[in-house]
N, C-alpha and C positions, 0 to 999 in steps of 0.2 A: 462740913464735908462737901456739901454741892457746891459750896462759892469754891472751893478748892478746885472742883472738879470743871468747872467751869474757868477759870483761870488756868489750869493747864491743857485744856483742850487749846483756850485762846493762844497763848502760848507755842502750840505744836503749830498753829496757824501763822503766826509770827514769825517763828523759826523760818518757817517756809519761805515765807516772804523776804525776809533780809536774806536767806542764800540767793533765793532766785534774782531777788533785786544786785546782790553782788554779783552774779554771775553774767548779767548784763553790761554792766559798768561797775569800777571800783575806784571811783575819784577822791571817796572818803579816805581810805586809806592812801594811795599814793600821797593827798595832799599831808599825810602825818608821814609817810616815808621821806618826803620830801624835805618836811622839818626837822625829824630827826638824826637822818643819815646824812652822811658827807654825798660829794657827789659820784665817786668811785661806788660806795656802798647801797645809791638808790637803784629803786626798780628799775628794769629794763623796759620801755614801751611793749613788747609782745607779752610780759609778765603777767597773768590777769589773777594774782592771789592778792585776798580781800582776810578781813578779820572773818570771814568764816570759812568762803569759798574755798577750796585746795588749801584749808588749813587744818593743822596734826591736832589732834584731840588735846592737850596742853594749852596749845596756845587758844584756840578755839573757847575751850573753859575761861581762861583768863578774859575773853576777850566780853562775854557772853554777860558773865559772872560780875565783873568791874563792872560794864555799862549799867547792870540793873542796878548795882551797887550803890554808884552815882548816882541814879535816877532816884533809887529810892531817899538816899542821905537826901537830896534836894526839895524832894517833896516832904519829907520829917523838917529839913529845917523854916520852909516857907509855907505850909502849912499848919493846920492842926492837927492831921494827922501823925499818931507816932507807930511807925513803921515796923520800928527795930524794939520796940521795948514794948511788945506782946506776943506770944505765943503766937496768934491767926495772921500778925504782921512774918513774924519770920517764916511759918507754913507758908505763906502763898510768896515770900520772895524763892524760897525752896521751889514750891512749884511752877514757879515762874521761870527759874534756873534751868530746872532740867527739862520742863517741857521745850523751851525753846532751841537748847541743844538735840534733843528728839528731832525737834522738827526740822534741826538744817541736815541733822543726818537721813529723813526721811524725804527733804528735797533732794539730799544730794543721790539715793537711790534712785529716787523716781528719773531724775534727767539724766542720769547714765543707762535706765534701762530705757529710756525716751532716746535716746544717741544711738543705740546698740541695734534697738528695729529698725532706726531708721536706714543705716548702713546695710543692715541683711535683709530688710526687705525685698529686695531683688533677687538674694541667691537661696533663700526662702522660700519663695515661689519655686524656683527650680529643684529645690530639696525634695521637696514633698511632690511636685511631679515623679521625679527620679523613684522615690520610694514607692508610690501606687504602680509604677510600672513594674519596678523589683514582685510586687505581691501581686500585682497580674501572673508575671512568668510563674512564680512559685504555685498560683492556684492554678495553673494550666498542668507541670509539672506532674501535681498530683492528680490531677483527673486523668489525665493521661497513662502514667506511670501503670504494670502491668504488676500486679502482685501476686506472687505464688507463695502458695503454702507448702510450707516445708513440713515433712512427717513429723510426730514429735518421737524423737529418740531419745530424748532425757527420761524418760517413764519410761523407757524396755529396758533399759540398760540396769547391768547389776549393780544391786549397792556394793562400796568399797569394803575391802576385808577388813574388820574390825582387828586394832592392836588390844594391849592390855587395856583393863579399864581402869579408872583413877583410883583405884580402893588397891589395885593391885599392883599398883605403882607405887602407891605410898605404904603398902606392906614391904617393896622390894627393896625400898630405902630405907625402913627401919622406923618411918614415923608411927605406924601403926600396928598393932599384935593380933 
């Protein structure tokens, strides 16, 4: 359970790393866009989606999922280690999987809310001026403001005249003798 645990931390680190490294440059993949598609059908130079970057949870899986895939079949067959034919091999390619999908979805959080300050930094400042002056005026407002007490007339006034009461309600109707 700790080598596990330790494998998908590494993993969520991982993740991180190939969004953020996509998100900089994605030559990897055009050059397989390049291969594969006609030329009608390749990226567009301003395009910058990558096998993780601004990619749909599907494709993203597949992309994530295959690569360990491959890594792993390669290291089973050029190796001694067997990979796929233990219990602790398929546990950590599991948590290899999904911690590393974690982690492009926890890059991809962090650099859109890293994008988000960045832009309202400016008018953020001004927010929150705007607001301590709004609760300026409002505590002036109230220190200011003159309040009277009004008599209490709810307490002198008479109570309302009582109708039938429920017992003789439901005699009038016949539920009860």
């Amino acid at each position: 359970m700790g080598l596990e645990l330790v494998i998908f931390i590494a993993a969520i680190l991982f993740g991180i790393f190939i969004y953020w490294r996509e998100s900089q440059a994605n030559k990897l993949y055009r050059f397989f866009n390049k291969i594969f598609n006609s030329k009608e059908l390749q990226m567009k130079p301003e395009n910058k989606k990558g096998f993780v970057f601004k990619q749909a949870f599907l494709p993203r899986l597949v992309y994530v999922v295959g690569f360990f895939l491959v890594t792993g079949l390669i290291i089973q067959f050029l190796s001694p280690f067997e990979i796929f034919t233990s219990y602790n091999g398929i546990s950590a390619f599991a948590s290899i999987s999904v911690g590393t999908l974690i982690g492009t979805y926890l890059a991809n959080f962090v650099l859109k809310s890293g994008k988000v300050i960045e832009e309202k930094s400016d008018s953020l400042g001004e927010v929150v001026n705007a607001t301590i002056e709004k609760g300026k005026d409002i505590i002036e407002d109230i220190k200011t403001k003159d309040f009277k007490e009004e008599p209490e007339e709810d307490l002198q006034k008479e109570p309302k005249k009582q109708g039938k009461s429920a017992r003789e309600r439901l005699k009038d109707k016949g539920y009860l003798k």
